[in-house]
C-alpha positions in Angstrom: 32.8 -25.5 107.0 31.2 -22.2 107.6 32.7 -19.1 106.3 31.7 -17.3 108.9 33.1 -18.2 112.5 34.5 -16.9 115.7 37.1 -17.4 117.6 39.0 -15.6 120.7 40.9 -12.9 120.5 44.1 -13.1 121.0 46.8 -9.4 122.1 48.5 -10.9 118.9 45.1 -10.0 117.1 45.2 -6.2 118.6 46.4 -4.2 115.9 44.4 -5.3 113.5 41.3 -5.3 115.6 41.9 -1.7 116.3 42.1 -0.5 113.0 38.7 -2.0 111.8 36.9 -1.2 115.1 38.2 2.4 114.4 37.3 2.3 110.6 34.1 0.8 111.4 32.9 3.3 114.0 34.4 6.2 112.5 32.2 5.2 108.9 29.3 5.1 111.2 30.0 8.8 112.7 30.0 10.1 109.1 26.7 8.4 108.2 25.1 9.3 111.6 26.4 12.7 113.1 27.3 14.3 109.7 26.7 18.1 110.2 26.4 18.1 113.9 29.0 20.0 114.6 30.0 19.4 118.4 27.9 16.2 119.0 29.3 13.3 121.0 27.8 9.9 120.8 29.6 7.3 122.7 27.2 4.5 121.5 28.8 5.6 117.9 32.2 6.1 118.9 32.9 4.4 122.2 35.6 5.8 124.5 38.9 4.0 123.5 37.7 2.7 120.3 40.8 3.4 118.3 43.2 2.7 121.2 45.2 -0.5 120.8 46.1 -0.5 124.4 42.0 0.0 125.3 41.8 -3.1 122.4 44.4 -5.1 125.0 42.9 -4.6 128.1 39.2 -6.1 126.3 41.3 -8.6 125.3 42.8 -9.6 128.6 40.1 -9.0 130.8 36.8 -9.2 128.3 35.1 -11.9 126.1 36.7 -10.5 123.0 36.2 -13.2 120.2 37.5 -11.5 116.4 35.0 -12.5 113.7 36.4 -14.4 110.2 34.6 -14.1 107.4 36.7 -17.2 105.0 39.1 -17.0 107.0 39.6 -13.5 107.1 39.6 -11.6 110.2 36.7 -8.9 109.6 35.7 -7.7 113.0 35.2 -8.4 116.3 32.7 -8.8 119.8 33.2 -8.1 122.8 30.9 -9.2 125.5 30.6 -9.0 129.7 30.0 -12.3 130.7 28.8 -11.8 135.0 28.0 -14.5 136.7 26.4 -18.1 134.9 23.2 -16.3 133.4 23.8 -12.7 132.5 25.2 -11.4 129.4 25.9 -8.2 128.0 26.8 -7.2 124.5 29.9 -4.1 124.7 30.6 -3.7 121.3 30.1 -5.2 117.6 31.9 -4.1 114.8 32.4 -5.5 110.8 34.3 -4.0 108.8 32.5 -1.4 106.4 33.1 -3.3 103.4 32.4 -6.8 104.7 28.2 -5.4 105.7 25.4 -6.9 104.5 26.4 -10.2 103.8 24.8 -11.5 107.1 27.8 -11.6 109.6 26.4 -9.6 112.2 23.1 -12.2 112.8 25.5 -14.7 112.4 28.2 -13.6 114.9 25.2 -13.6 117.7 24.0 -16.9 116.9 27.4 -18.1 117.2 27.5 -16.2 120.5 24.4 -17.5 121.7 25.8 -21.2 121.6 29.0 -20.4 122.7 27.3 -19.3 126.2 24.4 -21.4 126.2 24.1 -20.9 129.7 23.3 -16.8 129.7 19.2 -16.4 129.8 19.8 -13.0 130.0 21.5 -10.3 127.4 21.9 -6.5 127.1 22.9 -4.1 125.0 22.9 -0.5 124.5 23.1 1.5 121.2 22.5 4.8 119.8 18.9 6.3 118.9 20.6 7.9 115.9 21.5 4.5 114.3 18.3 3.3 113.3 19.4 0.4 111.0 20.7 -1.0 114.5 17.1 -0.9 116.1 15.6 -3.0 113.4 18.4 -5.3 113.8 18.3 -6.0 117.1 14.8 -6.5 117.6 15.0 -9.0 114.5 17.1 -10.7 117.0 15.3 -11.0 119.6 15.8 -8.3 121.5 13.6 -6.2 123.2 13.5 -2.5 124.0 13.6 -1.5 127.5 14.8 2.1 127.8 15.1 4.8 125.8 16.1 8.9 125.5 17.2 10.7 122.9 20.4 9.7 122.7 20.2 6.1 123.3 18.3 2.8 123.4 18.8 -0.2 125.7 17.3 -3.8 124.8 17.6 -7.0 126.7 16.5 -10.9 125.7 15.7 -13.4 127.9 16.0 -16.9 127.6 14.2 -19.9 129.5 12.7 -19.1 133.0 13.8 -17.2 135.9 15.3 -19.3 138.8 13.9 -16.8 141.2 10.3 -14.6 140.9 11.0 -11.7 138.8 9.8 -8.3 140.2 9.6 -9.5 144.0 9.8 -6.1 146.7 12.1 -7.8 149.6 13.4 -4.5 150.3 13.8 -3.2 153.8 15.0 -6.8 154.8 17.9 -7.4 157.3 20.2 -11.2 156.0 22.7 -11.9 158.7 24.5 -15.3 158.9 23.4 -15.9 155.9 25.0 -18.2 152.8 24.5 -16.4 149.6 27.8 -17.7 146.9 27.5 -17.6 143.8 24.1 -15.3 144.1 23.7 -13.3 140.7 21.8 -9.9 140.5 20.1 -8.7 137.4 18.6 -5.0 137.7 18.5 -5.2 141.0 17.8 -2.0 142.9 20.1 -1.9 146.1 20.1 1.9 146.6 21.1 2.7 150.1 21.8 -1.1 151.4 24.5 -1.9 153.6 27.3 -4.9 153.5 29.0 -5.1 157.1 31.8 -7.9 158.0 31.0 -9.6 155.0 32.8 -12.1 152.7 32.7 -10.7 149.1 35.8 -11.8 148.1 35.8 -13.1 144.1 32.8 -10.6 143.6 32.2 -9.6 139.6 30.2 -6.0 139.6 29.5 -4.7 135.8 27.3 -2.0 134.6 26.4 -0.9 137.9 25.8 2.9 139.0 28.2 2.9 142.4 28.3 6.5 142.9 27.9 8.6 146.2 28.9 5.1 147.5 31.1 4.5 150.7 33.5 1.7 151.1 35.6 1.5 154.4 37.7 -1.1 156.3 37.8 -2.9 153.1 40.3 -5.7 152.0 40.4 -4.9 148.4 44.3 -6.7 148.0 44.8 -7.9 144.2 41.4 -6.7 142.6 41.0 -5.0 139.3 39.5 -1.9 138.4 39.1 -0.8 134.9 36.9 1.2 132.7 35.5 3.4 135.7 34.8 6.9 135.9 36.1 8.1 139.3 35.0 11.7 139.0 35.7 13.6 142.4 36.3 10.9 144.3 38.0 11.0 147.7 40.5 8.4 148.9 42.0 9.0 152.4 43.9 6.4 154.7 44.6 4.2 151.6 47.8 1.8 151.2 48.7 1.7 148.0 51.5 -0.4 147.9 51.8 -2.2 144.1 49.1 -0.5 142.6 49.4 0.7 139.2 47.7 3.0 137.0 47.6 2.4 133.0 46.0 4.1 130.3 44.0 6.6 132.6 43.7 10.4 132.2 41.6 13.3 133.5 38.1 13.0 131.9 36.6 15.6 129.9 36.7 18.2 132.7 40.4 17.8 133.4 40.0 17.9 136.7 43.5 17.7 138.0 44.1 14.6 140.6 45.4 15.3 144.1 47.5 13.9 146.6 47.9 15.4 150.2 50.1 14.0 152.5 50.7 10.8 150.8 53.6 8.9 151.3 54.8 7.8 147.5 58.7 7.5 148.5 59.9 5.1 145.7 56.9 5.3 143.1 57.7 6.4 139.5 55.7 7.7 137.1 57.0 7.5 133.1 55.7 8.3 129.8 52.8 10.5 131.1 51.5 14.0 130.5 52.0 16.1 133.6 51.6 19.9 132.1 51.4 22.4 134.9 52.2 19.7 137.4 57.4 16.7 136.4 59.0 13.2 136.9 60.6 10.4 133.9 60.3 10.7 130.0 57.3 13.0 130.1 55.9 16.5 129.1 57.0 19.2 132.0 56.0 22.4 130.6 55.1 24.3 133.6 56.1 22.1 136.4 57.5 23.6 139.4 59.3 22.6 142.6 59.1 25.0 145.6 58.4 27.2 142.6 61.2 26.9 141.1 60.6 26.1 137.2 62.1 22.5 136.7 63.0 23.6 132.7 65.1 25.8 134.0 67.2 23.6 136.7 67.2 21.1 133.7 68.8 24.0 131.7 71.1 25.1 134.7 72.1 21.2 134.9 73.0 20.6 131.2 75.2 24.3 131.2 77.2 22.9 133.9 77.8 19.9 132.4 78.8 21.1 129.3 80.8 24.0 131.3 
């Protein structure tokens, strides 16, 4: 039996996955960004990374297989899996003081025969962690973008079902069956989709911004891990939909609703400074300006009165 294996994750396995992805990545920020003061590196410490509720959603909606080293649960990957043939690589994480006894080649051989299928895998890491270059391309893997702050690789397996590189832009497909059709760094900048079934559609990775979607049946579908960033929603039923784990950005641009009909909704545990509603911070709230604290105090006096 080998002593090192995967297996997936279960929201059983949560805790304990968040605590070594957190001590893992924060013992890489010390080695990597000690002394620069202010610097953010979310290759190094990726958004959520010590959130057990960010640990449950990758659970639920991710590959996330934990790694055991004898038995022992000692870290954890976490993969995209779109399509039949295309593979990305989110996270991988060991546990400080299980490194360097081979686990991390190991856990992507392992990977690589779980999904025999995937020809094509990505990853992304941070130009500061150099270690992480050399062990990547000892893998396999190949660089295909870098800056300053980060380095993307890919690795390609077997052939290309299609030719690779082929301009068939500025090309109009109507009444046409495409199921199942996987893209790959494909550049549709500017196409159109008009009374089109896309229903059971799986986008990852993909820049979507300054993009329009109207007259859309988007009933049941799951959005997670998005930056919405001044967005604009108008003439949108929202009936059923819920928000989790979601907050402002770094800008703390404060989220709008104008003329919106919410009659019935609820909104508990959350953090609306300057803003009310159920079991959550107030400070500064207002109704028709009329502080809330102090109705609450005017409530509680007459009740005691």
């Amino acid at each position: 039996m080998s002593i090192i294996t995967i297996e997936k994750a279960v929201s059983e396995d949560a805790d304990k996955l968040t605590k070594i992805m957190k001590r893992t990545f924060d013992e890489e920020a010390k080695k990597w960004l000690a002394g620069q003061t202010g610097v953010v590196d979310y290759n190094i410490q990726p958004p959520g990374y010590a959130s057990i509720e960010m640990t449950k959603y990758m659970i639920e909606e991710l590959e996330y297989f934990k790694v055991k080293y004898k038995g022992k649960i000692v870290g954890g990957i976490i993969l995209t899996i779109t399509g039949t043939s295309f593979g990305r690589i989110d996270r991988i994480f060991v546990d400080p003081e299980y490194q360097g006894k081979g686990i991390g080649s190991n856990v992507i051989k392992l990977i690589e025969e779980e999904f025999s299928m995937v020809r094509t895998w990505d990853l992304e890491t941070s130009s500061r962690q150099i270690n992480n270059h050399n062990f990547y391309e000892k893998m396999g893997f190949k660089t295909t973008f870098e800056t300053e702050d980060e380095y993307c690789y890919i690795k390609r397996k077997g052939s290309l079902s299609a030719p690779e590189g082929k301009d068939i832009s500025n090309i109009q497909y109507e009444n046409c069956n495409m199921e199942r059709t996987e893209c790959y760094q494909v550049n549709l900048e500017g196409s159109s989709f008009s009374n089109s079934n896309l229903a059971n559609t799986h986008i990852s990775n993909c820049n979507l911004s300054h993009s329009k979607f109207q007259n859309i049946n988007l009933t049941h579908s799951l959005y997670a891990d998005l930056n919405l960033s001044n967005s604009t929603m108008k003439l949108v039923t929202l009936g059923g939909v819920c928000f989790i784990d979601s907050n402002l950005g770094e800008d703390e641009q404060p989220v709008s609703f104008e003329r919106c009909d919410l009659k019935g909704s609820t909104i508990s545990n959350s953090n609306l400074q300057n803003v009310e509603i159920k079991d959550s911070e107030i400070t500064g709230m207002k109704i028709n300006d009329i502080s809330v604290e102090k109705l609450l105090e005017a409530y509680y006096q007459v009740n005691k009165e």
